[in-house]
C-alpha positions as CSV (number, residue, x, y, z in Angstrom):
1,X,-8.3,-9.7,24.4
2,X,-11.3,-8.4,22.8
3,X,-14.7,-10.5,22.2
4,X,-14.1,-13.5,20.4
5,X,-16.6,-16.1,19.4
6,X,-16.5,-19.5,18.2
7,X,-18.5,-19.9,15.0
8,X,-21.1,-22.8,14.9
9,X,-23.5,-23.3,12.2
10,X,-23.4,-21.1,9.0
11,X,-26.6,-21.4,7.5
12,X,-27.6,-19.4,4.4
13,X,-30.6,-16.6,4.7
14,X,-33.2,-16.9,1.7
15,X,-31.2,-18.0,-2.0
16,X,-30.0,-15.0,-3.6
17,X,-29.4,-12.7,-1.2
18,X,-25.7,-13.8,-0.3
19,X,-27.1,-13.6,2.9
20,X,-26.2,-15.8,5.3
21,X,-27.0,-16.6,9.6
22,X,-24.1,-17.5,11.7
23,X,-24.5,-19.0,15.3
24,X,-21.6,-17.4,17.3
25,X,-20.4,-18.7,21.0
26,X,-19.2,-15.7,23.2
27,X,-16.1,-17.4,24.6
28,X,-15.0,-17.7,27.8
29,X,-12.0,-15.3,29.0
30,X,-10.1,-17.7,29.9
31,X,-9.9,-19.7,27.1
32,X,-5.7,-20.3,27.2
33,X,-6.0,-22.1,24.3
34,X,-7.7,-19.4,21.9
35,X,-5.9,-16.5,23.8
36,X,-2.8,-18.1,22.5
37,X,-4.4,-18.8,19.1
38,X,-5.7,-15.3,18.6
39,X,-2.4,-13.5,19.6
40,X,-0.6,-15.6,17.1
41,X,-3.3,-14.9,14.3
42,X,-2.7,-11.5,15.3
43,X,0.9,-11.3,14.6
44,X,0.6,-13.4,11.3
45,X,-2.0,-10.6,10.2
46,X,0.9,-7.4,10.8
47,X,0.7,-5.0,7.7
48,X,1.6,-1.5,7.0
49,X,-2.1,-0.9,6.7
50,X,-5.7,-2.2,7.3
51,X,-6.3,-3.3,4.2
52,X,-3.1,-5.4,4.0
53,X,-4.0,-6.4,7.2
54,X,-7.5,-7.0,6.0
55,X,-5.9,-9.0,3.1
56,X,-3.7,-11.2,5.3
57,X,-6.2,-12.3,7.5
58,X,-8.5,-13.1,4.5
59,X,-6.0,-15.5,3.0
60,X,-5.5,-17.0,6.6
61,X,-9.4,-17.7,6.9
62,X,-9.9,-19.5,3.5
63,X,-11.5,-16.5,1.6
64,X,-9.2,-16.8,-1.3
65,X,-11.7,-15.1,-4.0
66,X,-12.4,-11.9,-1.2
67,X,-8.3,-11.6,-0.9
68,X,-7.7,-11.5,-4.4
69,X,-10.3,-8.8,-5.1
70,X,-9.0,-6.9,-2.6
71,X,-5.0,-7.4,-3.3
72,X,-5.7,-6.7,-6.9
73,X,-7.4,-3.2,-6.0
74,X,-4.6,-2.6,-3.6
75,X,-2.2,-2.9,-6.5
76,X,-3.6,-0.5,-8.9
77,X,-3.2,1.9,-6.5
78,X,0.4,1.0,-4.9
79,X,3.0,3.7,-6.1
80,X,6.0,2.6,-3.8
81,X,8.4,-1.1,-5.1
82,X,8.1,-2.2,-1.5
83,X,4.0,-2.4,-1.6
84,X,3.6,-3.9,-5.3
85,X,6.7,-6.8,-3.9
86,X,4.3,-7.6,-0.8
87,X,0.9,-7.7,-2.9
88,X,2.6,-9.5,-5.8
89,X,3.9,-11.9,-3.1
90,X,0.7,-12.2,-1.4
91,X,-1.2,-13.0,-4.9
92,X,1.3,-15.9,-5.2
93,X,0.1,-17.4,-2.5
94,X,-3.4,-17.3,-3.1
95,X,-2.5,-18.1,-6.9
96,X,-0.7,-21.4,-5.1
97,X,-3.6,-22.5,-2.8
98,X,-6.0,-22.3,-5.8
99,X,-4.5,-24.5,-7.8
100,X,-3.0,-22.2,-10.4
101,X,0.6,-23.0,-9.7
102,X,2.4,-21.7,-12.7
103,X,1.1,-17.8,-12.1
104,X,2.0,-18.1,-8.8
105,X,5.5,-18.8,-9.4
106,X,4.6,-15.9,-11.8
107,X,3.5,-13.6,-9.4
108,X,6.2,-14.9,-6.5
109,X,9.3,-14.1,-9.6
110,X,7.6,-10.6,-10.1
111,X,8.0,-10.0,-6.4
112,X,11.5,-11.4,-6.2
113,X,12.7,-9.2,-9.2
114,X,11.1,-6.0,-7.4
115,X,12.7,-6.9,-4.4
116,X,16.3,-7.5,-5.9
117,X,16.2,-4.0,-7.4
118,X,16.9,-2.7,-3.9
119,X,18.2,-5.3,-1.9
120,X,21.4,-7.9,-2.2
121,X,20.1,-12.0,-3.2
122,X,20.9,-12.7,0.6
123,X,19.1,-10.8,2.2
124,X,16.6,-12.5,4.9
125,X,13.5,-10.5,3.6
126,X,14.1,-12.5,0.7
127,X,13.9,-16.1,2.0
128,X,9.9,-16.3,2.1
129,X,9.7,-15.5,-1.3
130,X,12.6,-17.8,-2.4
131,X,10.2,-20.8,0.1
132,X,7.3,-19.9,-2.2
133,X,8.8,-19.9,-5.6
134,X,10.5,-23.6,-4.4
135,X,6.8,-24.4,-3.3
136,X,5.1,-23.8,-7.0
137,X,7.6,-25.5,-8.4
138,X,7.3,-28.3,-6.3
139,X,3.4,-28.2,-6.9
140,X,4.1,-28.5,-10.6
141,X,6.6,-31.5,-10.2
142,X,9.7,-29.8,-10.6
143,X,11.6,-31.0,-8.0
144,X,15.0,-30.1,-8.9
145,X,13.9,-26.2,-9.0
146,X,12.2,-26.5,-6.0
147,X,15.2,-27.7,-4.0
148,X,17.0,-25.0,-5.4
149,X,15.0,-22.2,-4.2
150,X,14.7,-24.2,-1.2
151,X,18.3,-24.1,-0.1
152,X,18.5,-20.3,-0.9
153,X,16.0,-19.6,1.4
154,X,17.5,-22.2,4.0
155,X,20.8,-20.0,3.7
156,X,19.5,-17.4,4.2
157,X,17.5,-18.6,7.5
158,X,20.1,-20.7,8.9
159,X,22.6,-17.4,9.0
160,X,19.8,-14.3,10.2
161,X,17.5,-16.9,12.9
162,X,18.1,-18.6,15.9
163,X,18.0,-22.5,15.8
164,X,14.2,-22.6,17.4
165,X,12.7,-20.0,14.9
166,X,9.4,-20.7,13.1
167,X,10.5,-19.6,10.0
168,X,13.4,-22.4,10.0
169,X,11.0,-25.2,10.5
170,X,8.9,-23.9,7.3
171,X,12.0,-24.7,5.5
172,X,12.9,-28.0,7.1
173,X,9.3,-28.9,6.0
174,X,9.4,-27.8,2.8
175,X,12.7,-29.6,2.1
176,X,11.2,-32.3,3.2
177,X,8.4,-32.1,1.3
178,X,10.6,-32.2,-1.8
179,X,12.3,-35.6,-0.6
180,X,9.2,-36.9,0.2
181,X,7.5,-36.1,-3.3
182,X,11.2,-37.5,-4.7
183,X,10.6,-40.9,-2.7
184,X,13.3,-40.2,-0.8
185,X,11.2,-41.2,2.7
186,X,13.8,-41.4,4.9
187,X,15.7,-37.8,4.1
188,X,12.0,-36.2,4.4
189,X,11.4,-38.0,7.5
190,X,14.0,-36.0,8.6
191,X,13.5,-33.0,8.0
192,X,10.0,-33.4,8.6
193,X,11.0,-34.7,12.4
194,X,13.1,-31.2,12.5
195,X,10.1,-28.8,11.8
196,X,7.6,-30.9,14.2
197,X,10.3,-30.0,16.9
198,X,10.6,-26.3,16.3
199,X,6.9,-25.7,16.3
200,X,6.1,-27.6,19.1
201,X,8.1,-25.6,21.3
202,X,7.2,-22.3,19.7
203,X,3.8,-22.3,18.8
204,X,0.7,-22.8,20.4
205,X,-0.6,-26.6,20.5
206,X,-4.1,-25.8,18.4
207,X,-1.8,-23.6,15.4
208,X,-2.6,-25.0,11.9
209,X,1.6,-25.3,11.1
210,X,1.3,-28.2,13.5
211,X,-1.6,-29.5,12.0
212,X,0.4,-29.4,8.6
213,X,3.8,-31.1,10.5
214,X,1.3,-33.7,11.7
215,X,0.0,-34.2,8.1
216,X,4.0,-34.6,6.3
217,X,5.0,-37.2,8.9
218,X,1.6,-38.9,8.8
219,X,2.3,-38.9,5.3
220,X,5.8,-40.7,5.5
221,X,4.5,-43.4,7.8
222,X,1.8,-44.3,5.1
223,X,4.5,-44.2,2.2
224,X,6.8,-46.5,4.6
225,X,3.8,-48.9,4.9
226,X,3.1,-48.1,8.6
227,X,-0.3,-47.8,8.4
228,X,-1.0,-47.4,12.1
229,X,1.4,-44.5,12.8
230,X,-0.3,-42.8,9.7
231,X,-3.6,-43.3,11.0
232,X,-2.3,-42.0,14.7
233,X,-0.3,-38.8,12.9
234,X,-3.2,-37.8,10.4
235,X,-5.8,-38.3,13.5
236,X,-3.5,-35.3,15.4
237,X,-3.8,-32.7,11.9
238,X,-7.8,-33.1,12.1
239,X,-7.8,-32.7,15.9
240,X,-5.8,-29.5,15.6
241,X,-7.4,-28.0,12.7
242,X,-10.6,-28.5,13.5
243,X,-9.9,-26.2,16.1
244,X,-8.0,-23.7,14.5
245,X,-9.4,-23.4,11.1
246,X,-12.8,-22.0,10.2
247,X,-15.4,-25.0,8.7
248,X,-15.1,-23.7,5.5
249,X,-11.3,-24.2,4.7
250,X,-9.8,-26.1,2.3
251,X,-7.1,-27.7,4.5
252,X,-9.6,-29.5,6.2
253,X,-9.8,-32.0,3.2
254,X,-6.5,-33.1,3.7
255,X,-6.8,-35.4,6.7
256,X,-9.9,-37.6,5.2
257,X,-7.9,-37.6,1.9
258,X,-5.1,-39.6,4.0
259,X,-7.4,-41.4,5.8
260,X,-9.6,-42.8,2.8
261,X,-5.4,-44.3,1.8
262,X,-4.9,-45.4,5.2
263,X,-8.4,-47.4,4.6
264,X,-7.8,-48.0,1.1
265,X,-4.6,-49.7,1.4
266,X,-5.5,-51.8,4.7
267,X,-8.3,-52.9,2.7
268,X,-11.9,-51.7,4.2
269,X,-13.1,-50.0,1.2
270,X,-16.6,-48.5,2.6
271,X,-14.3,-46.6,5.1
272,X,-11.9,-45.3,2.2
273,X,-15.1,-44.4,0.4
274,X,-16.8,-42.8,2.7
275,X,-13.8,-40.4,3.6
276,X,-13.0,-39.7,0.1
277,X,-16.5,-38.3,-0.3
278,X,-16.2,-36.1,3.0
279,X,-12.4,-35.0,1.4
280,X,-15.0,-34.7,-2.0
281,X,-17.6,-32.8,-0.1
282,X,-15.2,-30.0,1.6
283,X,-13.2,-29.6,-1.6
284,X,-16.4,-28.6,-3.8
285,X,-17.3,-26.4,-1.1
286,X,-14.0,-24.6,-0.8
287,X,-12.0,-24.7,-3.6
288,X,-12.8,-24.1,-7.7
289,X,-14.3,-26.7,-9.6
290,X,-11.3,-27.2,-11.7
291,X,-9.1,-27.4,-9.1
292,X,-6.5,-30.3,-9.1
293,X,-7.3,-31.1,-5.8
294,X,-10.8,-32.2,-7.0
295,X,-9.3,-34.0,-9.9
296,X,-7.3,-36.3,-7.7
297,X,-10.3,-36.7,-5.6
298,X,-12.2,-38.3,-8.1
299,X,-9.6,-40.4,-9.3
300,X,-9.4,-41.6,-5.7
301,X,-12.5,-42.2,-5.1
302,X,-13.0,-44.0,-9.1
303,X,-10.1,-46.5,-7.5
304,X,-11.9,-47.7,-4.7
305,X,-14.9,-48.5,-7.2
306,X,-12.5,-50.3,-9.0
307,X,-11.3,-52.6,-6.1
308,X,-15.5,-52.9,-4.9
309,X,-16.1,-54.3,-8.5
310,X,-18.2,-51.5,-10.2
311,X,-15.8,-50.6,-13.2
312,X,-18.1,-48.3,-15.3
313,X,-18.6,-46.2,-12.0
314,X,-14.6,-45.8,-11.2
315,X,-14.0,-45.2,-15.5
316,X,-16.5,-42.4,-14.7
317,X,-14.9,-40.6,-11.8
318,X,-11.2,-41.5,-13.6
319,X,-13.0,-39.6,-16.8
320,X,-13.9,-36.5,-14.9
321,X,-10.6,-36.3,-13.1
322,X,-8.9,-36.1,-16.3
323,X,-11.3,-33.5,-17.8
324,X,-9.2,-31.2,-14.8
325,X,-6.0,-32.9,-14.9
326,X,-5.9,-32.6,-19.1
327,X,-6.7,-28.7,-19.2
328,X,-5.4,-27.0,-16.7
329,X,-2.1,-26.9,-14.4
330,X,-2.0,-29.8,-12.8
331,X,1.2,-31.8,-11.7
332,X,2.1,-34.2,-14.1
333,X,2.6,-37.0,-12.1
334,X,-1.4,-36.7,-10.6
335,X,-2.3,-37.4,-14.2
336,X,0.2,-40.2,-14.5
337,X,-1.8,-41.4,-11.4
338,X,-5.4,-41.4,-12.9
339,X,-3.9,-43.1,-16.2
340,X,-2.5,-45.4,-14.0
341,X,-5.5,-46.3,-12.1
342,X,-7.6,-46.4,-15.7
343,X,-5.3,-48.9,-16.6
344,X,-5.8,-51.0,-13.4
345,X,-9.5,-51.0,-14.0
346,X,-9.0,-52.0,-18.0
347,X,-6.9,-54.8,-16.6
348,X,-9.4,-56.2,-14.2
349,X,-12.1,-55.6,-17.4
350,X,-9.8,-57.8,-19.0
351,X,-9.2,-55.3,-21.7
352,X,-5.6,-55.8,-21.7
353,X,-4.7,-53.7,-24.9
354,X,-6.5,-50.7,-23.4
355,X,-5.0,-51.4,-20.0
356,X,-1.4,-51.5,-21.7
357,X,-2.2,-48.1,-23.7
358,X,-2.9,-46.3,-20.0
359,X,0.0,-47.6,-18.1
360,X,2.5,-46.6,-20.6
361,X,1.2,-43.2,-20.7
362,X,1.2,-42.8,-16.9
363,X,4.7,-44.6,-17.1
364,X,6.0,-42.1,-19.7
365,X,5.2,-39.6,-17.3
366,X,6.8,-41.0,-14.1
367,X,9.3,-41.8,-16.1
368,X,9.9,-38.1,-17.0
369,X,9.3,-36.2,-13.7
370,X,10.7,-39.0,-11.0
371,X,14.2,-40.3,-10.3
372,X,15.0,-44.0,-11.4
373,X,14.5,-45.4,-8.3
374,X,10.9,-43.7,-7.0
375,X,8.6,-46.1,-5.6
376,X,5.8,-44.8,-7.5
377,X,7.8,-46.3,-10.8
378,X,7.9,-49.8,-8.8
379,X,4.3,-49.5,-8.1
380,X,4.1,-49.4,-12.1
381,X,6.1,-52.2,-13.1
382,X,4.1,-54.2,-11.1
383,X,1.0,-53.1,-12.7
384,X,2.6,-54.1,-16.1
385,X,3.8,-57.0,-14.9
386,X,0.3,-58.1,-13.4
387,X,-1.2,-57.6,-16.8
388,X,1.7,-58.9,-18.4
389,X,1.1,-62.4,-16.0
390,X,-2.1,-62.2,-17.1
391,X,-1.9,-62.0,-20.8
392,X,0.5,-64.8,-20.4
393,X,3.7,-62.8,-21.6
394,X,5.4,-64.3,-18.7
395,X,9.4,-63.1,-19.8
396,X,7.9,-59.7,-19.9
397,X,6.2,-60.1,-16.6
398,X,9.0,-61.3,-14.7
399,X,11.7,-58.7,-16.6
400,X,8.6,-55.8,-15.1
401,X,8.4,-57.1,-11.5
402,X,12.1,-57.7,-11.0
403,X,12.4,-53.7,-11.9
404,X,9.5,-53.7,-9.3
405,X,11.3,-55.3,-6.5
406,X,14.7,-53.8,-7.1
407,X,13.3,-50.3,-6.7
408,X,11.4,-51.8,-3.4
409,X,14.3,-52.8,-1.9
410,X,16.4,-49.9,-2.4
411,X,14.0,-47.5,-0.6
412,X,11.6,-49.7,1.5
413,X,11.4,-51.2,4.4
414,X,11.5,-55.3,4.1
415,X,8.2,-55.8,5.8
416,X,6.7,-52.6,3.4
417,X,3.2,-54.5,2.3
418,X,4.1,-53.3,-1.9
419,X,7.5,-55.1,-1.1
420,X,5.3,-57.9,-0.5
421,X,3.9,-58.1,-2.3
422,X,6.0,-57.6,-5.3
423,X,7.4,-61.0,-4.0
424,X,4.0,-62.6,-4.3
425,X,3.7,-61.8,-7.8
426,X,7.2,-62.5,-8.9
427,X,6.5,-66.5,-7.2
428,X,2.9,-66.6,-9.3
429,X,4.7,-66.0,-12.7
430,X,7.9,-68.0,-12.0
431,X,5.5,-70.7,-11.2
432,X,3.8,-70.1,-14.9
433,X,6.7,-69.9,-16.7
């Protein structure tokens, strides 16, 4: 192995200089853990060249704007199908991670049509770029073309890899991302459990894959109101990417984005705030400014205003997640979410006409994008029927939180705190009526 050093504090030399001082840690030689690490990286960087290599390795550090640059040079100058397939496929991804979902589905087709000049629609070269064309289409909300990609590349893994292969649990997990975003728990759960099992028998313990497994169960748990698991599964992602990922990437948002809904939803509102900030913080750091990512950060953190009583502050984040959400490619259903939560906070102002405008927009949308039965639809017709309850339009309140509890049932579990919930509410208009 040759020198490696762990990075410690990057700390920026004078102001305009794009200069910038990095403490670095000679590591010992036998560090198992980073040996393993490194080896990995290595093979996950492979290219016909440096400067794919160079690109690769780019992309895996967090240094979308460098990799772009770079892939876009490399493609004025590529003469032979194979080269402009890999860099249109690599400019997908970056596309993807930026936020800008509908080019990279772009870039991924141009890739696939390049491809399928020379080659037959099975063939297993073809599989990661079917994965990442499901995976922007996921990212938008379609999750009907998603799955449908999805399986193609599954085919095509299941038949050309052996049971255990990495590349097989990046399907099972994006399947079961799909389910998941579907409300589907259980099914995702699944296929979720299936990819956790593959990489933790063929990958080392500190890779970021595992970090993501970690994350889509955690994820599951929270949806299926089991707070404590979630906590336990999210806790395992940070611990693993903080050791594999460099301070400066993205990915390490994700885990106090769950945490500040782990907080949120059990109720200690400081604690969701404060990890919404740090999710905040990282984001602005690491991603662009109109990012969607950021946008659902604000709307996050403009709920937990709401629920600590300072309206005018959680109208203003709402506000400024929209200005993203409104203008640029964000999944529908994270602007369903923010109109949603404006709605909430118009409720609690006691502004019911207001309120009623934003939760028929947001349910509109869910309506459009998510299957009849999604939680996230319950979660809406309990909103309704709380202002409904409320304004005292108590037929209308009871018809909304019957919808509420039906959809509950179907895919909850009977202690699920929503459930609950739903229960409560239903009692407290029957009792008006």
């Amino acid at each position: 192995m040759h020198a490696v050093f762990r990075i410690g504090e990057v700390r920026e030399f004078g102001e305009k200089n794009q200069l910038y001082e990095v403490d670095l840690k000679l590591t010992a030689d036998d560090d198992q853990q980073l040996r393993q690490l490194t080896d990995r990286l290595r093979q996950e960087t492979t290219g016909s060249t440096g400067w794919y290599r160079l690109g690769k390795l780019l992309f895996q550090i967090g240094q979308f704007g460098k990799a772009e640059e770079l892939y876009t040079a490399l493609l004025q100058q590529a003469s032979e199908h194979g080269d402009k397939a890999f860099i249109y496929h690599q400019l997908g991804c970056l596309k993807n991670d930026q936020g800008q979902y509908k080019e990279a589905a772009s870039s991924y087709e141009i890739s696939l049509k390049i491809k399928l000049k020379t080659l037959p629609e099975d063939d297993s070269s073809l599989a990661p770029t079917y994965n990442n064309i499901g995976l922007a289409y996921n990212n938008m909300g379609d999750y009907s073309k998603a799955l449908e990609y999805y399986a193609k590349a599954h085919k095509i893994y299941e038949k050309a890899l052996p049971s255990d292969h990495p590349s097989l649990a990046i399907s099972y997990n994006n399947i079961g991302l799909t389910y998941s975003n579907m409300g589907d728990y259980s099914k995702a759960f699944k296929f979720f459990e299936k990819a956790l099992k593959i990489r933790e028998t063929s990958l080392p313990s500190n890779h970021h894959l595992l970090a993501l497994s970690y994350n889509n169960i955690g994820s599951v748990y929270f949806n299926m109101g089991d707070y404590l698991k979630g906590l336990e599964s999210h806790k395992k992602s940070l611990k693993v990417r903080e050791t594999s990922l460099l301070p400066s990437h993205p990915l390490l948002a994700f885990p106090y984005k769950w945490f500040g809904k782990i907080y949120r939803s059990t109720k200690d509102y400081p604690k969701a705030l404060e990890n919404f900030e740090k999710c905040l913080s990282i984001r602005k750091n690491t991603l662009p400014e109109n990012h969607p990512d950021q946008a659902t950060t604000y709307s996050d953190i403009g709920d937990i205003h709401r629920l600590m009583g300072d309206y005018e502050k959680a109208l203003s984040f709402h506000r400024r997640a929209l200005d993203v959400q409104e203008n640029e490619q964000c999944n529908p259903l994270d602007c369903a979410l923010t109109y949603i939560n404006i709605g909430e906070t118009y409720r609690e102002m006691k502004d019911y006409s207001t309120a009623l405008t934003y939760f028929q927009k947001g349910l509109q949308i869910c309506q459009d994008n998510l299957p009849k039965e999604h939680p996230d639809l319950a979660v809406v017709y309990h909103n309704l029927a709380k202002l409904y309850l409320a304004s005292r339009q108590y037929s209308i309140a009871i018809k909304n939180v019957q919808q509420a509890i039906e959809i509950a049932q179907e895919k909850l579990p009977a202690t699920h705190p929503h459930l609950l919930e739903y229960k409560d509410t239903f009692e407290k208009i029957r009792n008006e009526m």
